[in-house]
C-alpha positions in Angstrom: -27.4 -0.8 -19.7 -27.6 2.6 -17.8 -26.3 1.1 -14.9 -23.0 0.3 -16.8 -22.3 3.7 -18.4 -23.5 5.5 -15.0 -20.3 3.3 -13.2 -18.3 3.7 -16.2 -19.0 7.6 -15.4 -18.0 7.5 -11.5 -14.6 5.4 -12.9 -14.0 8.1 -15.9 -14.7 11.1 -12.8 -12.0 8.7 -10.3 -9.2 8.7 -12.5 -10.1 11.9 -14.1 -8.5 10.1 -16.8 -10.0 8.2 -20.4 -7.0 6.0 -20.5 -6.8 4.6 -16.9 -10.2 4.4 -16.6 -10.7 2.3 -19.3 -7.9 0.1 -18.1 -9.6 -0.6 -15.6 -13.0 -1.4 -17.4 -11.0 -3.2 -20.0 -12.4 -1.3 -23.3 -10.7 1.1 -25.3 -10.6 4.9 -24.7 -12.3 6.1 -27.5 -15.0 3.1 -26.7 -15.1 4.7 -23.2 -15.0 8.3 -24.6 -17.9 7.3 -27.2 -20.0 5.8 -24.3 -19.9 9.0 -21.8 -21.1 11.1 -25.0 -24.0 9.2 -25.5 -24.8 9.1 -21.7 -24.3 12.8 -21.8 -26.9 13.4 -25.3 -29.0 10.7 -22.9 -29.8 13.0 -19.7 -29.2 16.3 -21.9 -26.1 17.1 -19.6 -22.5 17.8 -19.9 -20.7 15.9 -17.4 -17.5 16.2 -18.1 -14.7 18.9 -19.0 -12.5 17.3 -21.0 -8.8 18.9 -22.0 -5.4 18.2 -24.1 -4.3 16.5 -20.3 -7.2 15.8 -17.8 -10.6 14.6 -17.7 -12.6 16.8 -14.8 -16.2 17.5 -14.0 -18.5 19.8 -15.2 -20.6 21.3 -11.8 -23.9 19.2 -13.0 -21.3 16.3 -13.8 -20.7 16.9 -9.8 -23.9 17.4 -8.7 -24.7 14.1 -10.6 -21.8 11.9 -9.3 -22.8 13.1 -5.6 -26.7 11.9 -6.4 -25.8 8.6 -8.0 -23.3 7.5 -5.7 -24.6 6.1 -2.7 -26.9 3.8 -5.2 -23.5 2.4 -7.4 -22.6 1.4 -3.8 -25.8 0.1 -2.9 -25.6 -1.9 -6.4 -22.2 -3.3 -5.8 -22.9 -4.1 -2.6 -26.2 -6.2 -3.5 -24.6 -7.5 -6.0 -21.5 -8.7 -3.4 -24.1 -9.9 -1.4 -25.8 -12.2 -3.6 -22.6 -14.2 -4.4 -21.5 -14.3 -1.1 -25.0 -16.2 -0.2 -24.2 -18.5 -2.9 -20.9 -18.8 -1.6 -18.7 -17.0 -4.4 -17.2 -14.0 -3.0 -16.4 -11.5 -6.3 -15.6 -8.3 -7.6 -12.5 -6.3 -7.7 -11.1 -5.9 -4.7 -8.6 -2.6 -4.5 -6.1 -2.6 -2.1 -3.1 0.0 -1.3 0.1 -1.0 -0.2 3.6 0.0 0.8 6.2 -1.0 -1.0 7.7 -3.0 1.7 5.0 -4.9 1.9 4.6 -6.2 -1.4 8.2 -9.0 -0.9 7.2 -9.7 2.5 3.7 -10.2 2.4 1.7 -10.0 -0.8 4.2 -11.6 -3.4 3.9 -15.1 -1.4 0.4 -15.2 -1.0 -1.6 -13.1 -3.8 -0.8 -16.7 -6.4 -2.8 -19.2 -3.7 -6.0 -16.2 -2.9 -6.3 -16.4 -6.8 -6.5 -19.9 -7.2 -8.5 -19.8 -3.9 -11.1 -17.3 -4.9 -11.2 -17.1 -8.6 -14.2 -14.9 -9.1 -12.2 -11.9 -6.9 -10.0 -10.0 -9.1 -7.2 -8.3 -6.7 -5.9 -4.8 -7.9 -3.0 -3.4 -5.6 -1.5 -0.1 -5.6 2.0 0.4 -4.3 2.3 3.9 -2.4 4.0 4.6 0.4 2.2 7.6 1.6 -1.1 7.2 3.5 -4.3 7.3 1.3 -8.0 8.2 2.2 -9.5 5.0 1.6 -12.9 6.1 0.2 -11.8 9.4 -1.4 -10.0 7.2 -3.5 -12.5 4.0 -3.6 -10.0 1.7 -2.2 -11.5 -1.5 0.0 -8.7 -1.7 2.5 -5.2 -0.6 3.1 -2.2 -2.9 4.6 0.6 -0.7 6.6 2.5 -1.4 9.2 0.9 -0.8 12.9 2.3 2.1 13.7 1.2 3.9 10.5 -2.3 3.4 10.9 -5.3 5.8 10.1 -7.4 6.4 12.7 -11.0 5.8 13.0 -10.3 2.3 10.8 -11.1 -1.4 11.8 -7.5 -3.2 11.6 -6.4 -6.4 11.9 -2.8 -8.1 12.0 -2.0 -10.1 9.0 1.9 -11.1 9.6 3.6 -11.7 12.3 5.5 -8.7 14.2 8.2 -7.6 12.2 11.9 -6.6 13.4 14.7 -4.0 12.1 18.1 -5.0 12.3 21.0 -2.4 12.1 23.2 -4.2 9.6 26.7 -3.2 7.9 29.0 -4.9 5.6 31.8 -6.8 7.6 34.3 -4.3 5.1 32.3 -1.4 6.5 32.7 -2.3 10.1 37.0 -3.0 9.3 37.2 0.4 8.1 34.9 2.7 10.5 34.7 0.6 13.7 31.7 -1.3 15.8 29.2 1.8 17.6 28.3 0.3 21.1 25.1 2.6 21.5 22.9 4.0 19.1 24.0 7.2 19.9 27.4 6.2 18.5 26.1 6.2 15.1 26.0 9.5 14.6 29.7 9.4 14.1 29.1 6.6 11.2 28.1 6.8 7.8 24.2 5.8 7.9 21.8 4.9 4.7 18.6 7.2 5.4 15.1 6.4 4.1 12.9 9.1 3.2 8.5 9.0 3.4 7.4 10.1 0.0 3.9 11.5 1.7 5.5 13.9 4.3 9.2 14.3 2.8 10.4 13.2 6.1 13.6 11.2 6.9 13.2 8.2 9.1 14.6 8.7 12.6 16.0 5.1 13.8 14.5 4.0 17.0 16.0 1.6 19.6 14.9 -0.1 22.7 16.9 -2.1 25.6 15.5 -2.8 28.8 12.6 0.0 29.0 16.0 2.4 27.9 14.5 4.3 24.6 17.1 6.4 22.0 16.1 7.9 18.9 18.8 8.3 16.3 18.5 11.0 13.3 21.7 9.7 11.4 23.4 11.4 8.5 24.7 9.5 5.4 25.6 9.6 1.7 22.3 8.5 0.2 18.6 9.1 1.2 16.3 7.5 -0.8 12.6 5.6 -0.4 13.8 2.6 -2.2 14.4 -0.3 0.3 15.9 -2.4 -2.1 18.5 0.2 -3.0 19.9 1.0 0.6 19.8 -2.7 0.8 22.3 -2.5 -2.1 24.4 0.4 -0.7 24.7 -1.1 2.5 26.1 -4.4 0.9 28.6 -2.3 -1.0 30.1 -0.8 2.0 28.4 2.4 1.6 27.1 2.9 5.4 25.2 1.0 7.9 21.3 0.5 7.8 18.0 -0.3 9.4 16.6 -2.7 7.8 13.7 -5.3 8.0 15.0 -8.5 9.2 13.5 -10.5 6.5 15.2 -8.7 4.1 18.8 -9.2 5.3 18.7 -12.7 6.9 20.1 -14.6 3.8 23.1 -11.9 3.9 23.3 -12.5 7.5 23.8 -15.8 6.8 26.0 -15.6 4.2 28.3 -13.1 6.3 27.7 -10.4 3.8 26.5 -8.7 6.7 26.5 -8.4 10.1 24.3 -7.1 13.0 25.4 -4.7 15.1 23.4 -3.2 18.4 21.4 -6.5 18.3 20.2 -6.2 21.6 19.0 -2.8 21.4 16.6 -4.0 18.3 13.2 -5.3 19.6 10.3 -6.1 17.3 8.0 -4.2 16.4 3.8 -4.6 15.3 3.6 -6.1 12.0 1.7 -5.2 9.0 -1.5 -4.7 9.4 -5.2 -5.0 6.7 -7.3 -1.5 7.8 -10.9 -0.5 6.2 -13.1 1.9 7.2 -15.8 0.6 9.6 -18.9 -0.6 8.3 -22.1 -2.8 8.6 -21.6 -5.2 5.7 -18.3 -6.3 5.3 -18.1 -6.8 1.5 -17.0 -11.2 1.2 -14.2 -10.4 -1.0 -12.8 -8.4 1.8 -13.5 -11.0 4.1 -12.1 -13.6 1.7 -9.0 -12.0 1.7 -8.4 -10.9 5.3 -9.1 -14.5 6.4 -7.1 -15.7 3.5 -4.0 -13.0 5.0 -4.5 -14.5 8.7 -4.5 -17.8 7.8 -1.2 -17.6 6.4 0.4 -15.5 9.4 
């Protein structure tokens, strides 16, 4: 149908890529490649410019993708629209996450939405940095609440979240206790660094309406929360860390707080899309599905 090779089209122009397109389509690349040529002899138009590395688009191949657009949407959106009156929300619903999101939040739930909504096929990717939702053809986004894009319809979907400054009892023998969070710039500190803007996390705390914002200095930086987790178990330095993540070590006295009281929570994660009349129902599905679980 020319309806399938014209959305095959706007997934090859997406990726800019045979392969991942047609991992997402599920066909081969050479299937996919074979199918855009024969579009292409079809309306008598090169679309695309294809090298050794990329896949781009020709300027008609632009103009084209601009034209058809709207009506792809229009099509998926019908097409949404008719299962959801029949009571079968479907589709692929694309989603972009952080990573710290993905333990905490999506691991424990994405098994039961499957089994809930079998027609909805979930694709989710990790990022950390924050992505422009329809220049990139996502449905939604989950971050935390303060890392929200404006102009976006949010709701909460966990519960608020806390950050505990934690440090292995061998740590604490050997360098000492801080009493404020200004102390800590005397300590050795695990840093985590936002792959968008390059930036290193500044560690904020709160007691009694008293703010203090800490820019600590340590042996590692990295964007991996699972890794200062490590370090910070070895005895490496002290770190802020999601409370989730470290109560088991808590428990275990692998770890201890410190500053406890200078620690309050913080807005949760959150599901964001961009406003719009129609809520797609596999959206729906899912953000229902996400607040029913908080």
């Amino acid at each position: 149908m020319l309806t399938d090779s014209l959305q095959a089209f706007a997934c090859v122009a997406r990726h800019a890529s045979f392969t991942r397109a047609a991992a997402e389509l599920e066909v081969s690349p050479s299937a996919l490649s074979q199918s855009m040529r024969q579009l292409e002899a079809r309306l008598g138009s090169r679309l695309l410019q294809r090298t050794t590395r990329r896949v781009g688009l020709t300027e008609a191949g632009r103009e084209f993708l601009r034209r058809i657009a709207p009506a792809l949407g229009e099509i998926e959106a019908a097409v949404e629209q008719l299962h959801e009156r029949n009571g079968q929300p479907s589709g692929t619903l694309r989603i972009t996450a952080p990573r710290l999101a993905v333990p905490h939040l999506l691991e424990p739930a994405l098994g039961d939405f499957a089994r809930a909504y079998p027609q909805v096929r979930v694709e989710i990717l990790v990022e950390d940095t924050l992505t422009d939702l329809v220049a990139r053809d996502f449905d939604a986004g989950i971050r935390l609440g303060e890392a929200l894009e404006q102009d976006m319809v949010a709701l909460p979907v966990s519960r608020p979240l806390r950050w505990l400054l934690v440090a292995s009892p061998e740590y604490l023998a050997r360098s000492g206790t801080p009493g404020h969070p200004q102390d800590l710039l005397q300590h050795d500190c695990v840093r985590y660094r936002y792959t968008g803007s390059g930036a290193v996390e500044r560690w904020d705390f709160e007691r009694r309406g008293h703010r203090s914002q800490v820019a600590v200095e340590g042996p590692l930086t990295s964007n991996d929360n699972e890794l200062l987790l490590r370090t910070v178990l070895d005895g490496l330095g002290m770190g802020f860390l999601l409370e989730d993540a470290v109560r088991e070590h808590l428990a275990a006295g692998r770890l201890q707080s410190v500053l406890e009281d200078w620690c309050p929570a913080s807005p949760g994660f959150y599901l964001y899309y961009p406003s719009r009349r129609h809520l797609p129902a596999k959206l729906r599905a899912f953000a229902d599905f996400l607040k029913n679980r908080m």
